[in-house]
Structures are given as structure tokens and as C-alpha cells.
N, C-alpha and C positions, 0 to 999 in steps of 0.2 A: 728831436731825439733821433731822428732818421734823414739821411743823406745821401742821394743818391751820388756815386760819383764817378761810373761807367756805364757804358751799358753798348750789348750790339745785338742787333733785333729787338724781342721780347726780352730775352737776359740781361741779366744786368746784375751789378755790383752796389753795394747801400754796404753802410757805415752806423750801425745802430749805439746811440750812447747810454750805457750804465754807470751805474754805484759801482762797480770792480772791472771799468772800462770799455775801450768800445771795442763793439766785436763788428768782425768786418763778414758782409753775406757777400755769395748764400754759402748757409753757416747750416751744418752738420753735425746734432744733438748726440753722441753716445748716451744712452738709458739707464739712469744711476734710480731707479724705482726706491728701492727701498736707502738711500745714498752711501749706494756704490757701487760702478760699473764691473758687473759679473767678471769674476779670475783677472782683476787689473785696477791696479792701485794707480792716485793720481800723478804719483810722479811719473810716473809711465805714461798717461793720459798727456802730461805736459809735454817727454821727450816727444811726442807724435804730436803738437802743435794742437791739441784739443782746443775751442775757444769758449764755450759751454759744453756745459750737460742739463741731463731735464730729471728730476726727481718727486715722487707723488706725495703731495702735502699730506691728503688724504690718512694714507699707509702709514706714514712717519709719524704724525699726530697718535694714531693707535699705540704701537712701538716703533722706536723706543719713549714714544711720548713727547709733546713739548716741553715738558721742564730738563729732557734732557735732548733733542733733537733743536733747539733755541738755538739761533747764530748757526745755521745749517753748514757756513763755508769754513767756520770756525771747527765746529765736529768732526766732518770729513777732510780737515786740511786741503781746504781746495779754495785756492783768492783770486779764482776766474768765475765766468758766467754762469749761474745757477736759474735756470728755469723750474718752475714748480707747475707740476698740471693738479686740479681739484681734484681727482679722482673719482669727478661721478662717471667715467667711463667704465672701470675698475668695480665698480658697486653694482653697476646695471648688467655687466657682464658676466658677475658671478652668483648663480644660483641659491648659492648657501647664503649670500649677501644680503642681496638683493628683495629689499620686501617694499616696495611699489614705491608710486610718485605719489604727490601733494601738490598742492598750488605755490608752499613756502619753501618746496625739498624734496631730498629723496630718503626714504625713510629705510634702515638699513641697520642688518645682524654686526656689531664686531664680531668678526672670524675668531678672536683669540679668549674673547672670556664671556660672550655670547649674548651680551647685553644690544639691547636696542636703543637706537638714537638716528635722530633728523640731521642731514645733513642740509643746510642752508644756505643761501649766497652769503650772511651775516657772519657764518660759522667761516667758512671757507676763507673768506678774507681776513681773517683776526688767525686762522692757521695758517697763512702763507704770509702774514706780516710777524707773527710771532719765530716761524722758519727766517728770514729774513730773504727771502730770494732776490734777485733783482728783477726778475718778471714772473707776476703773477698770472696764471689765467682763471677766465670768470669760468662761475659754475653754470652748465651746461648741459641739458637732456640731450642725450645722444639716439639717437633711436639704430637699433638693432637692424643689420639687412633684412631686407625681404617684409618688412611693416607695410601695409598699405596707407594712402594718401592721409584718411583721417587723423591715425596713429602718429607719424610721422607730423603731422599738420600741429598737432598738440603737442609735440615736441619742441616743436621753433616756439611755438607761444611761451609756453615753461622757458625756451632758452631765453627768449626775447624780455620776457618779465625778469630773468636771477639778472642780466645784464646789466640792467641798469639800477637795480641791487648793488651789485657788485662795485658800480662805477660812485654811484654814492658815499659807498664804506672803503674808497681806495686810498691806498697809504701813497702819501706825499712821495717817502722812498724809494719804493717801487713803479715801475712800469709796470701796464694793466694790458694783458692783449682780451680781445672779446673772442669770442667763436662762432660761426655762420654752421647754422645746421640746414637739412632737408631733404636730407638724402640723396636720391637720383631723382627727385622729383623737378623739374626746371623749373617750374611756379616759385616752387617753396625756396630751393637753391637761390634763386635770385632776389624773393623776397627777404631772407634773411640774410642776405651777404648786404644788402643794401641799406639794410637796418642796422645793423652790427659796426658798419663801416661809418653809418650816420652819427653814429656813439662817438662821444670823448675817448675814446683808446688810444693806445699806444702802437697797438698793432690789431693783423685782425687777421685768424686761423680757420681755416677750411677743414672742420670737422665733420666727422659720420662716413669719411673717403676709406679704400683698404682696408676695408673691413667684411669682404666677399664679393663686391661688385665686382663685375667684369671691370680689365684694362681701359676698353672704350669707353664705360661708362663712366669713369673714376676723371676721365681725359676730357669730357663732353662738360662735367662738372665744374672741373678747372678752369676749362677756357670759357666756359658761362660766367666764370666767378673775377678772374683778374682784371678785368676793362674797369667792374664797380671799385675796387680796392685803389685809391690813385696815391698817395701820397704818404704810404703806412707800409711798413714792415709784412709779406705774404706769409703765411706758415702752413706749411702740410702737413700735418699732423701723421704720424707714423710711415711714414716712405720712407723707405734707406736704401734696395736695391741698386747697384749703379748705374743698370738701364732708365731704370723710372727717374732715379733721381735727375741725371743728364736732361731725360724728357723735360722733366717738369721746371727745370730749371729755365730750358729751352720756353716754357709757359711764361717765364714771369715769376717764379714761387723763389722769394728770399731763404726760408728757415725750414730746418726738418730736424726732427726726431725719428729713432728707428732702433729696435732690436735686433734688426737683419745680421749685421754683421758679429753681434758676439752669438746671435742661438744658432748660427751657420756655421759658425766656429766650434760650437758645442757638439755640432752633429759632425764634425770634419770635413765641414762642405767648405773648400781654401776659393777667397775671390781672386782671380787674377785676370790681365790684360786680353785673357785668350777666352774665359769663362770660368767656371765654377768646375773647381776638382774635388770627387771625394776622395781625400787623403787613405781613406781606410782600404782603399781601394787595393787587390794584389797587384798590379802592374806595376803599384810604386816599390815594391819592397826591397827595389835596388837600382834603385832611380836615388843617384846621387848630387844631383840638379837641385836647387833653390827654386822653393814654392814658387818663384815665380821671380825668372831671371830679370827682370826688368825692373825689380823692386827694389827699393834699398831702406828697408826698415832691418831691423838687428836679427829676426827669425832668419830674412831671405841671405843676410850676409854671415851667418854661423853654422846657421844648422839645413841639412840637406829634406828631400821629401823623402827617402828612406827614413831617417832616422826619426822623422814625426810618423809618421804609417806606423813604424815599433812602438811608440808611447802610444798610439791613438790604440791601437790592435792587444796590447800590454797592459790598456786601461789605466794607464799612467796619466798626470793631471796635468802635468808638466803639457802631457799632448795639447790638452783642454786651453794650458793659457797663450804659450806660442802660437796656435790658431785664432786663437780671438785678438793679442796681440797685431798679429800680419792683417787680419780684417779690418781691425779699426784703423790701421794704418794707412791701410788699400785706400779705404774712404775719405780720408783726411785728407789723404794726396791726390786723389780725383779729383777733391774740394781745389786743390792747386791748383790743379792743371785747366780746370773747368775757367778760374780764374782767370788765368794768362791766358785764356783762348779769346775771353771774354776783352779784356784791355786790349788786346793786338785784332777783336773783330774779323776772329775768325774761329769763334762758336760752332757755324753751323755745319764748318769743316770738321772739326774735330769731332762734335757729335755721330757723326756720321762712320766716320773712321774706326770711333771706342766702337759704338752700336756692330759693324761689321765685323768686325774681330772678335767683338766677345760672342756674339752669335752663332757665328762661325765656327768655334772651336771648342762651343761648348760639349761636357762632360760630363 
């Protein structure tokens, strides 16, 4: 299912095959949660070369329900790469949710009409085979930063127990990625990447990262974790940043998902080669220049940074999706460039290059 077929240094390029084709890494998730990527419709998703997106089985199963959220690529008109995450990241994270663990599940309020129910590795596979995704992921206790060893320690066991759950009830159709928990803890980190990676899976995900740890620590975790991972699809689970991503890619890491660049967009925070602009900003308000002259998606070749500063300042929405537009763009065409640096073997050059500049000039 996976093929590697460049690589220079650590980086490298793989060939992952699905049910709605192969997607080529490292591959760049926009976050369609509830399915559909915030102020941006898929055809737009396509003009900018999207190859997946990731949406929460979980959320969808609630509303709009499986008898109407069935055949997920069919609903959202979308006949590329559909990743489904379980959502017990989602349930452990929200207070109102969230009403403890079990040794079968995680036991939990629906937010919309306030009933209680288990969620279980059993559950979760029969909702992401009923979604029809083409990769599933297993259900997984996530443990929250800052948990001490114990806490954390019973996490990987929960994780390690739904696992092979999950790998039992897996549908023929689907790829199955597992997920490596432990936090920042180096014992546990390695003991559950090892284990995870032991598993029949299809790939294999470094969850519980970016989620408050320090940089270093997120970094320390990673490079603990890729040497176990040999012959399976990496996945970082919520990084999108351009720096980190470069970084991590620089690691070894195949796949990511990430909110960064449409809630950076929401806030008018524009990514571009030099750093992060806040559009809202008054410097721009006669600054007739393209968000970012180096770009060539449809915002940077129509409309100037004055004239988005007036819709973002106007509270006009239009601002809202032209910024998230130029972001997911920004990212996809990283995804290129990161690419061609990679087959020409000279990564570490380029790395270094983006890293300085955008540093440099950020705003």
C-alpha cells in the first residue's frame, strides 16, 4: 500500500495506494471536521491540487447522522482522499463532553440532544466503515499535557488494548492507521510507537504531539519515534505551520493534518515567503502589492493587500475566504516545492533558505 520512491537524507517521498487513488507524500490534510473545509468548497480544494482532507467520524455520526452522512465522498462531492480521525481526541477535550474512560471506551454527553453513550473501538469502526473513508484511524486515549507518568501510562494501555480492537473489526475497504501515544514521556513514547508499529496497520500516527509541549519537546518525541516506524506511512497528527512542517518533514514525517492555515486566515494572519502578515493591519491600507508577490494562486493574481485589509477591517466575509483560500494554497505549494527539493537532493538547502526568510521578515 506504501512505496517509497525518493528520498534525500531523512525526507523523503512515498506513494500511499487507496480506494479513490494514490496520494503521493508528504501529503498536507486541510481539516474538513464536520465535512467541509471552513469558507471553501471542494472545487476550490481541487483548483489548489488538495490530495486529501481529514474529517471526524465521531461529529458526523452525531449530525448530520449516518443514515445521512453514508458514502461521506458522495455527500460532500469530493472523489479524492478522505481520512476519518475517531474523535476521541474531540470528546476528551471538551468539558461538556467528556464524562471519563472505561476499559471498553470513552464514555460521553452528545453536545446536541444530551444523551449519553460509550464510545468503543467496535463503535468507531462500523462509523468510519458506514462513512466510507479510505483511511480509518483506531480509537485512541489521548492524554491531555501536563498528565503525570501514571495517567499518561494508562493511556498507551487503553490506547494499546482499542488497537488491536480496532484491527480485528477492520474493513477489507479501508486502510487502518494505529496511533502511538505517551506523551513526552521517552519510556512510554517508545514503548507505544513499537507496539502500534508491531500491529497489522496500514500506517502508523504520532499522537498526543502539539498540543502545548514545548517545540523541543514535540522534536525530541519525533526523532525518538521514526527510526521504530520502518516501512509504513509517518503521520503527525495536527502540524501545519510551514516551519514545523519543513522541520518535520526534514524528520522523516509522511502525512499531516492541520487547522493552522484556515484559523490564521480567519484571524487575517496572511502566510507568505517572508512570514506571517496581519492583514488587518493599517500599514496595509494602501499597500497595492499581492499578499504575497511570489504567489501565484487567484487571491495573489486579482486582488491587492489593500483591498483585503478593507473587507477584513469592513468585516466583510469575502475577507474571511480570500485569506483562507491564499493559505491553503500557500501550503499545498510548499507541499511542491518541498517536493522538488527532495528528488533534485537538495532538501537541506532549501530548508534552510524558507527557515531564514521566513524568520527574518516576520510580522
Amino acid at each position: 500500500m506504501f512505496k517509497l520512491i525518493h528520498s534525500d537524507g531523512k525526507a523523503r517521498i512515498g506513494r500511499l495506494k487507496t480506494k479513490h487513488g494514490i496520494v503521493e507524500t508528504p501529503l498536507f490534510m486541510p481539516v474538513a471536521t464536520k465535512g467541509a473545509v471552513k469558507l471553501i468548497d471542494t472545487s476550490e480544494l481541487k483548483e489548489m491540487n488538495v490530495q486529501g482532507i481529514i474529517s471526524n467520524a465521531f461529529l458526523l455520526s452525531l449530525k448530520p447522522g449516518l443514515d445521512i452522512a453514508k458514502d461521506l465522498h458522495k455527500f460532500m462531492d469530493w472523489n479524492r482522499v478522505i481520512f476519518t480521525d475517531s474523535g476521541g481526541f474531540q470528546i476528551l477535550s471538551m468539558n461538556n463532553v467528556f464524562k471519563g474512560i472505561k476499559k471498553n471506551g470513552i464514555n460521553f454527553k452528545n453536545p446536541f440532544n444530551g444523551e449519553e453513550h460509550l464510545l468503543t473501538p467496535e463503535k468507531v469502526m462500523e462509523i468510519q466503515k458506514i462513512l466510507g473513508s479510505d483511511v480509518a484511524m483506531a480509537l485512541d486515549h489521548m492524554p491531555l499535557y501536563g498528565l503525570d507518568f501514571k495517567k499518561v501510562k494508562e493511556a498507551v494501555e487503553d490506547t494499546h488494548r482499542w488497537a488491536e480492537i480496532c484491527l480485528e473489526k477492520k474493513n477489507e475497504k479501508q486502510l487502518l492507521f494505529g496511533i502511538a501515544q505517551g506523551g513526552i514521556y521517552p519510556e512510554l513514547r517508545k514503548k507505544s510507537t513499537e507496539f502500534i508499529n508491531s500491529l497489522d496497520f496500514d500506517g502508523v500516527a504520532l499522537g498526543g504531539l502539539c498540543i502545548g509541549e514545548s517545540k523541543e519537546d514535540m522534536h525530541k518525541m519525533i526523532k525518538l519515534s521514526i527510526p521504530l516506524i520502518k516501512d509504513k506511512p509517518r503521520y503527525l497528527m495536527g502540524v501545519g505551520s510551514p516551519v514545523e512542517l519543513i522541520n518535520c518533514i526534514g524528520e522523516g514525517i509522511d502525512v499531516f493534518d492541520s487547522v493552522f492555515p484556515t484559523r490564521n486566515a480567519r484571524h487575517g494572519h496572511i502566510i507568505t515567503k517572508k512570514g506571517a502578515v496581519n492583514i488587518e493591519n493599517s500599514e496595509y491600507r494602501k499597500d497595492f502589492s499581492a499578499l504575497d508577490e511570489n504567489c501565484k494562486c487567484k487571491v495573489c493574481r486579482k486582488y491587492s493587500k489593500a483591498y483585503i485589509n478593507h473587507l477584513f477591517n469592513s468585516t466583510e466575509y469575502l475577507g474571511l475566504r480570500l485569506a483562507t483560500y491564499h493559505n491553503l494554497f500557500f501550503i499545498q505549494n510548499l507541499i511542491k516545492e518541498v517536493k522538488k527539493a527532495i528528488k533534485e537532493k537538495n532538501f537541506e538547502k532549501f530548508k534552510k533558505e524558507f527557515i531564514k526568510n521566513y524568520k527574518n521578515e516576520h510580522k
